[in-house]
MISE-557130 format. One record per residue: x, y, z of N, C-alpha, C in turn. Coordinates in pm, whole numbers, plus 50000, padded with zeros to 5 digits. Layout:
% residues N
XYZXYZXYZ;...
//
This chain:
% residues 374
513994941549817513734932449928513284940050051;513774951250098513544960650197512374967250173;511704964850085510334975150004509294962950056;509514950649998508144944349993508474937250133;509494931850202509674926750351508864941950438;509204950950423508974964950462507544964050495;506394962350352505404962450396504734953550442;505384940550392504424927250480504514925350631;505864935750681505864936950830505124943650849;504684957950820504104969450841502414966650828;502344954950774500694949850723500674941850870;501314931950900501594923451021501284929751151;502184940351154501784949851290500494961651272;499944960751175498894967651159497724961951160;497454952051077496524938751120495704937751251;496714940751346496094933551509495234944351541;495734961851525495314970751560494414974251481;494194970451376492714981151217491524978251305;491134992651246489334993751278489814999051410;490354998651516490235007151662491245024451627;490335029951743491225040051770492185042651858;493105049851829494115051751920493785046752067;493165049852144492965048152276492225036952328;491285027052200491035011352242491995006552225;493665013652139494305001552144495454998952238;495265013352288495995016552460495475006352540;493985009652576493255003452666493714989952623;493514984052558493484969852466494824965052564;496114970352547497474963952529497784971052650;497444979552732497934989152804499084996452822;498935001652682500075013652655499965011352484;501115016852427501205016652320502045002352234;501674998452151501874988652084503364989551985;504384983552088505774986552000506454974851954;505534959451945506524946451873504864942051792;505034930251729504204921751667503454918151828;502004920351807501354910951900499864906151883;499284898051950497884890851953497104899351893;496354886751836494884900851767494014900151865;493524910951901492974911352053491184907051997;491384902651895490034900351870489734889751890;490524879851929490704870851980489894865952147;489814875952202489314873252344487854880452364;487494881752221486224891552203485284881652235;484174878852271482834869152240482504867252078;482784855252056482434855051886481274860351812;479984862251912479124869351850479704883851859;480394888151934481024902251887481554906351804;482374894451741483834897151675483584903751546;484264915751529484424924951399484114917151253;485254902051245485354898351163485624882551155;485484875251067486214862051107487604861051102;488394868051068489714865151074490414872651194;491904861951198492584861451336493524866151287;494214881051325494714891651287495764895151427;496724893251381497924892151500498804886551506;500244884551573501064874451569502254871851463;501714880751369502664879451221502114874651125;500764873851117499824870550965499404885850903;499964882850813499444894350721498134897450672;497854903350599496674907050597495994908250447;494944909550391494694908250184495614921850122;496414930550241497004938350161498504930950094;498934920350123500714915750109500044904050028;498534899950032498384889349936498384895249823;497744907649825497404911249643498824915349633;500014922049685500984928249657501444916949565;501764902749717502604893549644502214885549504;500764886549518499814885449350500174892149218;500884905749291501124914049172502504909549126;503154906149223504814907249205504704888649141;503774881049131503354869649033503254870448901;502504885348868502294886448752503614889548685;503914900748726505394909348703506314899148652;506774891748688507324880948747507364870848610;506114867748596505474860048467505754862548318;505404878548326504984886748224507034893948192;507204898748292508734904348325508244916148213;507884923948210507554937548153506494948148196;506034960348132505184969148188503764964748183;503274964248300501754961148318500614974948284;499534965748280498454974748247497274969248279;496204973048236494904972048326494514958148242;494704957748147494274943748028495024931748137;496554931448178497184920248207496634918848394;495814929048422494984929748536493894917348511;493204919848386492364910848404492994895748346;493714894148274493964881448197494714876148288;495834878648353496874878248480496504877648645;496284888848650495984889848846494564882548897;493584881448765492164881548845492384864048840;493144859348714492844844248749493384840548857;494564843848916495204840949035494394842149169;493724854149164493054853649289491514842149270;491374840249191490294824949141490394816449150;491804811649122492294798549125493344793849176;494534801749222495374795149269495734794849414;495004779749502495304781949626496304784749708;496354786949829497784792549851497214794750037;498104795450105497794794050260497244811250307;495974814850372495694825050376495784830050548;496554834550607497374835950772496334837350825;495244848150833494354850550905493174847050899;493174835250830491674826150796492504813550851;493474813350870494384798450891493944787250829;493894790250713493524777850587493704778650454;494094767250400494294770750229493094772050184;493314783350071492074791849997492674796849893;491404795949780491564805149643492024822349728;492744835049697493244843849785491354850949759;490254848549646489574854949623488394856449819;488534845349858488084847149963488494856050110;489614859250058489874863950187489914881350134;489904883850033490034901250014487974907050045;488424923750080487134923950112486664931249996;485424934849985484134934549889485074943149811;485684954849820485854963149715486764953149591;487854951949672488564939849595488414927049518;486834920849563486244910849514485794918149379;485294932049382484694939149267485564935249205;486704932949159487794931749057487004920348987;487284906649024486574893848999485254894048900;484214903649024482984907948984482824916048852;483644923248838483224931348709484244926648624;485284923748630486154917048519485944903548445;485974894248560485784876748486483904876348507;483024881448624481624879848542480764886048453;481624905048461480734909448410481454912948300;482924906648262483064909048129483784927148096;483764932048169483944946648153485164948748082;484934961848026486304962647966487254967448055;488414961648124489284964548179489664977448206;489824989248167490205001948204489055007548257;488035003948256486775010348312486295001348399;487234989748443486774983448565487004987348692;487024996248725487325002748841486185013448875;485075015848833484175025148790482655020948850;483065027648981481205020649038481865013349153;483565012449181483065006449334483465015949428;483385009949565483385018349627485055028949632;485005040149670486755045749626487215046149777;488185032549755488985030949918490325029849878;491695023249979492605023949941493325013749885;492285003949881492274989649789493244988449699;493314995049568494584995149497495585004949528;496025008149608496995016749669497835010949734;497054999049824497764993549900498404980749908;498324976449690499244964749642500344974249540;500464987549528500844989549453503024993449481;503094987949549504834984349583505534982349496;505084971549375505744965049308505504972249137;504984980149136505004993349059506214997949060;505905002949201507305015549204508355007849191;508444996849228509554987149184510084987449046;509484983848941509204979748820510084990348769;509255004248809510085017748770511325026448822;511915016048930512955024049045513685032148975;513565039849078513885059148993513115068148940;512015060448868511505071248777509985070548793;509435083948884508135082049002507595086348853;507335094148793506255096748684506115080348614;507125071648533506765063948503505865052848610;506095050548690505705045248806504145050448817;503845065448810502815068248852501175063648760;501995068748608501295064248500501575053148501;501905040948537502015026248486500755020748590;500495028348724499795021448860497935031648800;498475043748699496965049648691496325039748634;497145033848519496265024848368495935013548455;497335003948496496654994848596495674993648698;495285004848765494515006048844492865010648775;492635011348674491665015648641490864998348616;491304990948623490284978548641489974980348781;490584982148861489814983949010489464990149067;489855003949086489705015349114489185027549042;488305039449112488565047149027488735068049092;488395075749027487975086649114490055088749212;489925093049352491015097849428491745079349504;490615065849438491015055249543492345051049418;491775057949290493015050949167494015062849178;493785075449201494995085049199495685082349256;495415074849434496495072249562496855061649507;496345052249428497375040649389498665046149289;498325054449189499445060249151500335064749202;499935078449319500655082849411501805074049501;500955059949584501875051049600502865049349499;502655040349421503895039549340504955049249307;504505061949253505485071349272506295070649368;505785069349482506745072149650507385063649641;507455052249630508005037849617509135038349505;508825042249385510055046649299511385056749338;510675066149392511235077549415512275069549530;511545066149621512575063549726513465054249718;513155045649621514315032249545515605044049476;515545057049458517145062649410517525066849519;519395061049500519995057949627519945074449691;520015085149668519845095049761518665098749783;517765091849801516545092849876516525099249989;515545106650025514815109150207513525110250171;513045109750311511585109550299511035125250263;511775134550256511385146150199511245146550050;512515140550002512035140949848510895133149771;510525123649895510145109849814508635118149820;507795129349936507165136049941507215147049863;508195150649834508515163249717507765157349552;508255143749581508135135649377505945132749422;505715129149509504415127649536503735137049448;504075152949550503205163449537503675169449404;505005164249316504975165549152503645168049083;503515153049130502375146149050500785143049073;500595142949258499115138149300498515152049196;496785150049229495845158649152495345160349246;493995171349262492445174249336493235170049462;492125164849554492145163549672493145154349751;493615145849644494895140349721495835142049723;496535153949628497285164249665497305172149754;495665182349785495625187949889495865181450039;495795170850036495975161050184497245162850201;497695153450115499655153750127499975163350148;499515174950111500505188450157500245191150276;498455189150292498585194450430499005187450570;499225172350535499575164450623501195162850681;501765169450492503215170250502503555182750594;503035193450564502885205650652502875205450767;501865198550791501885193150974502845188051071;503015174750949504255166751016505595174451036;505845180250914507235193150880507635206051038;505995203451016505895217251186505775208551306;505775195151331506105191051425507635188151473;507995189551616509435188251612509895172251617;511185174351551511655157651504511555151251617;511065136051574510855124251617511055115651573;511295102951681512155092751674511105080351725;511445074851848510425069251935509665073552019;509395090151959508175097652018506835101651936;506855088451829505875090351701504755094451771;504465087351881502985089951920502175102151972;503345110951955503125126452000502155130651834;502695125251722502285131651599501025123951567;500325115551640499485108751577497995121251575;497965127151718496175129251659496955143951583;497645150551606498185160451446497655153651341;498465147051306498175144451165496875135751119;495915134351255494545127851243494065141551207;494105148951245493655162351218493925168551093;495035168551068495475172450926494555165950848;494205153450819493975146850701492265144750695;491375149350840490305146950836489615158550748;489975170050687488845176350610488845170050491;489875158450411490125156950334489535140950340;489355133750431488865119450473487015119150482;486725108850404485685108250300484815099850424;485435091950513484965081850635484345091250739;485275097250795484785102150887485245102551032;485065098751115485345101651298485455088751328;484385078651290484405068051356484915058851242;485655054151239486335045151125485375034651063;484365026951202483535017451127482255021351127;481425037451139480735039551119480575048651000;481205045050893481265059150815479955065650759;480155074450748479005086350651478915080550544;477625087850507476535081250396477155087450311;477605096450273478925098450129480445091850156;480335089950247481535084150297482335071650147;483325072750093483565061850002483135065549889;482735078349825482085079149697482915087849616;483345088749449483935094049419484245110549418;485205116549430484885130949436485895137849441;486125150949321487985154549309488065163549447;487555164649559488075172749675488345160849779;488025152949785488435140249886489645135349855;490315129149964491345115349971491615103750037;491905092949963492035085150097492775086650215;492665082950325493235086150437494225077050475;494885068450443495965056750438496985061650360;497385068750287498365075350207499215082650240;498355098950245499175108750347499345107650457;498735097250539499035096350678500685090350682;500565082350584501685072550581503085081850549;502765089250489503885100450393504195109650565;502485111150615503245119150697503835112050804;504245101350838504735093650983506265095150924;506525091250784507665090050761508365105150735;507655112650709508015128450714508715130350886;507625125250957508285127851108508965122351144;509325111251114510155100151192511505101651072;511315110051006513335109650895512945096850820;511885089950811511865075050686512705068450779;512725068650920513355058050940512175040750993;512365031650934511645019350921510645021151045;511325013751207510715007951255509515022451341;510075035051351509305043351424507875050051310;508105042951228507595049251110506025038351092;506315028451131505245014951105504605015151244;504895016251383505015013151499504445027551507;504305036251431503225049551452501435046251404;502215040451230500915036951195500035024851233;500875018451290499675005351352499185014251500;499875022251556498805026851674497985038551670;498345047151493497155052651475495835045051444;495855033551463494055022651412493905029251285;492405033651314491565027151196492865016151088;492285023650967492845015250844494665011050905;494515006450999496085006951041497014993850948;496604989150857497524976250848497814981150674;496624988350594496864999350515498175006750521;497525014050605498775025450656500365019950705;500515012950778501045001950812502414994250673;501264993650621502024987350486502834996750386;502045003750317502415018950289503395023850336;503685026550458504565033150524505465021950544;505665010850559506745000950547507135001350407;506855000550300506874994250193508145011350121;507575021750165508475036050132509675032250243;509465033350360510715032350468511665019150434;511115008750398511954998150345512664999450254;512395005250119512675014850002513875021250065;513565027150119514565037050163515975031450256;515405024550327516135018550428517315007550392;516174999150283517004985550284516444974750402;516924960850365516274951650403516444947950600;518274960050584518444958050694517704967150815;516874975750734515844987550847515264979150871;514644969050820513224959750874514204953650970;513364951051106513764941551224513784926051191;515334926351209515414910051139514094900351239;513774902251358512734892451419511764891651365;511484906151314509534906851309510184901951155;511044902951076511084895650908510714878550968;511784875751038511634861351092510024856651103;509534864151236508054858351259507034861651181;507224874151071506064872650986506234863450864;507494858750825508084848550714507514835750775;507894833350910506754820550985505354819050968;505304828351044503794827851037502324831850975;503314837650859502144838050735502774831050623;503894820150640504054812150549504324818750391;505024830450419505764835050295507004842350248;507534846450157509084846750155509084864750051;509014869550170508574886850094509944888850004;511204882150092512724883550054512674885449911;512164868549866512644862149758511674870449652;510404875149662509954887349595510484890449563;511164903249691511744912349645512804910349499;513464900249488514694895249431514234894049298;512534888949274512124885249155511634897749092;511284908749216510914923049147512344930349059;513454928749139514844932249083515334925448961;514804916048950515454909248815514174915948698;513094918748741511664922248672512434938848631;512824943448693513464954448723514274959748615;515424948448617516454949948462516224947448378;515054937548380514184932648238513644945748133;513024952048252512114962448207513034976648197;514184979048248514464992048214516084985248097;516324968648009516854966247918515994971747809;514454966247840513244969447719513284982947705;513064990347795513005007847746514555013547714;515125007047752516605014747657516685011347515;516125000447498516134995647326515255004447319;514225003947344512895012747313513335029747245;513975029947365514475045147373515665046547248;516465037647223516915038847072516485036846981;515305030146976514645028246827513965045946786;513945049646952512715065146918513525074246869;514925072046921515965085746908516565083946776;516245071246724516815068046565515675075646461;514585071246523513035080146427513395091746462;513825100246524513555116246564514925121746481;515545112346475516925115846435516885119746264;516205105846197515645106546053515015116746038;513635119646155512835134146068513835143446078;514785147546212515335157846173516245157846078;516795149746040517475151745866516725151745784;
//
């Protein structure tokens, strides 16, 4: 419950701020941004406006729709997912089943409100037929499946390798290249930090187990950074352009968040996404504690509701339901008209389902190993 409330807050307060940098969103609010507030895009001239949606206030954002999409399937299925129950499972949902979308303020199939990379799912699965594990192959590599992948690490609490391999296979209908490794990577962190002696050091320790190529090299060096900064609390904002720094030789975008480079987004084992380790590193600085940890990444901008989420979704993990600020649970449960709680509750029962199945599992194997060795 503290995992998926975790990130639909962390998506909420990130929302208002994505796409700016640190210092439009000073200017913006005048100072730094420390509760749920207005999407300032709101007072823009509509021929200006970034986007059509109204991003602020406690509406979440297409990252807590696909999460809570996933934790549908899970849910349905109550066993280990894979890239096949991606397409037969998740893609009809985002097709067909309407449902209230916060920052479009209207009921909609969810397929309308996710952006292009995520529509690719749709696109290459239900029109073009693809075979599912190779649907992820040709779009652009962002943090798209990374940033539903919560309910992974759920699935597997405790055990980040299973977690990691369960989010690679799944993620290969959508993702592919370093945007499907960080979806693994997520999940790992998310597992890891679901065993009760968790910190945000280990949950970074089980990461760098397992990341590969270039999104390994990020995490370390972002963890490095954060590690050599001195501890912080509600002085996150001292670590922000650090660890902007840390993660930019490794960030595929670039300087200006909405101008990216012409390789910018393309597959490649020395790149990473930049929503990941940033996230690993806020909670590296802040001890995993919830609210200084989210309230960093929504005022680092760009991808802030990404990052945002991510970093709620591990600190919640860690925390429990009671780290999330019972208000901002209140006003984002209002005002995006959904119940992250009761998720959570359906991921936990998904939970015992799936680690009853692998204990039988696990005796049928130890009975075969047992026979050859006699």
């Amino acid at each position: 419950m503290g995992c998926l409330a975790g990130a639909a807050v962390g998506d909420a307060l990130g929302g208002a701020t994505e796409g700016w940098p640190s210092d439009a969103i000073r200017a913006r609010y005048g100072g730094w941004v420390t509760d749920l507030v207005p999407a300032f895009e709101a007072d823009v001239p509509a021929g200006r406006r970034y986007s059509r949606y109204l991003k602020g206030d406690g509406r979440i954002t297409d990252d807590t729709i696909m999460t809570l999409a996933l934790v549908q399937v899970y849910a349905a299925l109550g066993r280990h997912l894979d890239a096949f129950d991606v397409a037969e499972h998740l893609v009809p949902i985002l097709l067909k089943e309407r449902r209230w979308i916060p920052d479009m303020e209207t009921e909609d199939i969810p397929l309308q409100r996710l952006f292009l990379a995520e529509k690719w799912l749709v696109a290459r699965l239900h029109h073009g037929h693809i075979d599912p594990r190779e649907g992820g192959v040709g779009n652009i590599v962002n943090c798209g499946a990374a940033m539903y992948m919560a309910p992974v690490g759920l699935a597997n609490a405790g055990d980040p390798e299973r977690a990691y391999a369960e989010a690679i296979d799944l993620t290969g209908a959508h993702q592919s290249s370093y945007g499907r490794e960080a979806a693994g990577v997520m999940a790992a962190a998310v597992a890891a930090a679901m065993q009760p002696d968790a910190t945000a050091d280990r949950v970074v320790e089980a990461c760098l187990d397992l990341a590969r190529d270039g999104t390994r090299s990020a995490i370390a060096d972002v963890a490095a950074c954060a590690r050599a900064l001195p501890p912080t609390n509600d002085d996150w904002d001292a670590v922000l352009p650090a660890l902007r720094a840390a993660i930019a030789p490794w960030d595929s975008v670039g300087p200006a968040y909405r101008e990216p480079g012409l390789d910018a987004r393309r597959p490649s084992r020395i790149r990473a996404i930049e929503e990941l380790p940033v996230a690993l590193g806020l909670l590296l600085a802040t001890g995993g504690a919830y609210r200084p940890a989210v309230l960093g990444a929504a005022n680092y901008g760009r991808d802030a509701d990404s990052i945002a989420a991510m970093a709620g979704a591990v600190a919640g993990a860690l925390g429990g339901l009671e780290s999330v600020p019972l208000a901002w649970r209140t006003t984002v449960t209002t005002a995006s008209r959904i119940d992250a709680e009761a998720a959570g509750r359906s991921m936990a029962d998904v939970a015992r389902r799936i680690r009853s199945d692998d204990a039988a599992r696990e005796e049928r194997r130890r009975a075969v190993h047992a026979a050859l060795d006699a």
